[in-house]
C-alpha positions as CSV (number, residue, x, y, z in Angstrom):
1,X,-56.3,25.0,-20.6
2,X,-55.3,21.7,-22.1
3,X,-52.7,21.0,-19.4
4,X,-55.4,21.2,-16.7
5,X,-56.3,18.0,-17.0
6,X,-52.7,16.2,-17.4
7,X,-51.8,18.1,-13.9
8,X,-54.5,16.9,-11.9
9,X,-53.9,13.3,-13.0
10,X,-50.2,13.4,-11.8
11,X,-49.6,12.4,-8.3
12,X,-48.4,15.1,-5.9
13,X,-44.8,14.6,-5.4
14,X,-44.6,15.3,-2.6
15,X,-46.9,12.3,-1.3
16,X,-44.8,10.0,-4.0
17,X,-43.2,7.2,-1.6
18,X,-40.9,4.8,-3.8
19,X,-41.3,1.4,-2.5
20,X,-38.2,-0.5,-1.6
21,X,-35.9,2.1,-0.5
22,X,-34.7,2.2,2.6
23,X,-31.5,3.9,4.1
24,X,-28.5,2.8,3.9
25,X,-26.9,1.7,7.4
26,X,-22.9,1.7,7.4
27,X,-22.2,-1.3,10.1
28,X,-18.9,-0.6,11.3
29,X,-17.1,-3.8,11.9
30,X,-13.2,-5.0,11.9
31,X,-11.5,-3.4,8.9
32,X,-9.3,-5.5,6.9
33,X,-5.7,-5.3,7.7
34,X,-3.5,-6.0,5.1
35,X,0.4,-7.3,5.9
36,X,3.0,-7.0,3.9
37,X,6.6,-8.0,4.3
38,X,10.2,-6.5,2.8
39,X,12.8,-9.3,3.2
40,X,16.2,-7.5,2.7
41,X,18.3,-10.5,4.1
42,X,21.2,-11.1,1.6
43,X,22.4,-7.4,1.6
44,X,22.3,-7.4,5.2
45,X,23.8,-10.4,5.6
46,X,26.7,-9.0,3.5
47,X,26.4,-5.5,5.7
48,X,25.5,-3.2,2.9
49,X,21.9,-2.3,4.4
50,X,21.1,-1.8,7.8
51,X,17.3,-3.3,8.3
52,X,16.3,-0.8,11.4
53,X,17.5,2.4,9.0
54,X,15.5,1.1,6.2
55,X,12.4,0.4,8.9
56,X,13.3,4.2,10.4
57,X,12.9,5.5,6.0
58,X,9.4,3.5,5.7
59,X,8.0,5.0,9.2
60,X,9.2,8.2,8.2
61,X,8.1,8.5,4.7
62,X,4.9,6.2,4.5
63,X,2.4,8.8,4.1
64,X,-1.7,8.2,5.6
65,X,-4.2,10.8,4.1
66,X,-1.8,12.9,2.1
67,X,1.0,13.5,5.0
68,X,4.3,11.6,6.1
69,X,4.4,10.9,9.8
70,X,0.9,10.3,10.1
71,X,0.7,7.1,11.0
72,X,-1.2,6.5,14.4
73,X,-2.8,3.3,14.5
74,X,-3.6,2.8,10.8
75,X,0.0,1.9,9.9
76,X,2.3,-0.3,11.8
77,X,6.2,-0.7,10.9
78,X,7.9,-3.5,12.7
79,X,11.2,-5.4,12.5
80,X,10.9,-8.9,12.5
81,X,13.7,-11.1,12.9
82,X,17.0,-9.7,11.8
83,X,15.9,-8.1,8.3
84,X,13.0,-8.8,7.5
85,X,10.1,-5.3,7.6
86,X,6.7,-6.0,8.2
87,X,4.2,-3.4,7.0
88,X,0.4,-4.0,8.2
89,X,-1.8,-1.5,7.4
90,X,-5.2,-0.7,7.1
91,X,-7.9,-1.5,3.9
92,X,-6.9,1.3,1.3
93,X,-3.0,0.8,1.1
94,X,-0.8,-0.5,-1.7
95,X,1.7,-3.0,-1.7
96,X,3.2,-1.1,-5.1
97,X,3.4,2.0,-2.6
98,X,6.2,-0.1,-0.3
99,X,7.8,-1.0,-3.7
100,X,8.1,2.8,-4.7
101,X,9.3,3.8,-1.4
102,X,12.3,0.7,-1.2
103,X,13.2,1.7,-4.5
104,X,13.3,5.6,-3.1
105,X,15.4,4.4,-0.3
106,X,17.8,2.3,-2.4
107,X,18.6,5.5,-4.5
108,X,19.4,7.9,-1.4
109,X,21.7,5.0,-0.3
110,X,22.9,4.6,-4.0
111,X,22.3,0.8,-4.2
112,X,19.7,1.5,-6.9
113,X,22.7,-0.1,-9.9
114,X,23.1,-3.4,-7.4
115,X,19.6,-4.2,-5.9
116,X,16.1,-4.6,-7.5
117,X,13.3,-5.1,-5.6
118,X,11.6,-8.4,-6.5
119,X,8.0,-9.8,-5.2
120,X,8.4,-13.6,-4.6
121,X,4.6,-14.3,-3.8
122,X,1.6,-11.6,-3.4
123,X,2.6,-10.3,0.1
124,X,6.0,-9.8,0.3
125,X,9.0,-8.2,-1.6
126,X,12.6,-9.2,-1.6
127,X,16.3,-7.1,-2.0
128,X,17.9,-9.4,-4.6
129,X,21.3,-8.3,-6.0
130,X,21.1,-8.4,-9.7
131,X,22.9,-11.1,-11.6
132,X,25.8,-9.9,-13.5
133,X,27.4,-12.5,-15.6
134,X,30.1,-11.6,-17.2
135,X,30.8,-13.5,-20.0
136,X,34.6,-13.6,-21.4
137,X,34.2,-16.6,-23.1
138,X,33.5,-14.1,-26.4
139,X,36.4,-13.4,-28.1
């Protein structure tokens, strides 16, 4: 009986409109590529890795939406010069994913003890042979 009163002077919300919201239209335009590249040239220079099987490991193993092999046109492996890997790929993709994935395929190949994998600026990672000085000057 007291309610009465409070009910009729709410608005039906059915006919409540808020102002200001509209829908949200997704413009599809170019999505951002990123590039990124693995330079591996002093241990191919010195013949311990071959730059086309490390390419063949990343197309192989690079996975897009949760499966390897999936690339299509999202992902794009490519050889440039002698050894260095080019990697452009799509918005959502890490450069710490090629990282993890070199460091994968120096441990199959057992180079993991002599090589690190080293990023010289923000796009690009390098092979680099760690430096070992032996000191026998201690005695």
């Amino acid at each position: 009986f007291w309610l009465k009163p409070l009910q009729e002077s709410l608005p039906n919300p059915a006919k409540m409109v808020v102002k200001g919201l509209k829908k949200k239209v997704v413009v599809k335009g170019k999505k951002q590529m990123l590039k990124f590249t693995i330079d591996c040239q002093q241990p191919a220079d010195d013949n311990i890795i071959e730059a086309k099987d490390f390419e063949k490991f990343l197309t192989n193993r690079i996975k897009v939406d949760g499966k390897t092999g999936n690339l299509g046109d999202r992902v794009a492996v490519t050889r440039e010069k002698a050894a260095k890997i080019s990697v452009s790929a799509e918005a959502p993709f890490s450069k710490r994913y090629l990282k993890y994935l070199s460091k994968k395929y120096l441990k199959m190949q057992q180079l993991r003890d002599f090589l690190r994998v080293v990023a010289p600026n923000k796009t690009s990672y390098e092979l680099r042979y760690f430096n070992i000085n032996e000191d026998n000057d201690e005695d």
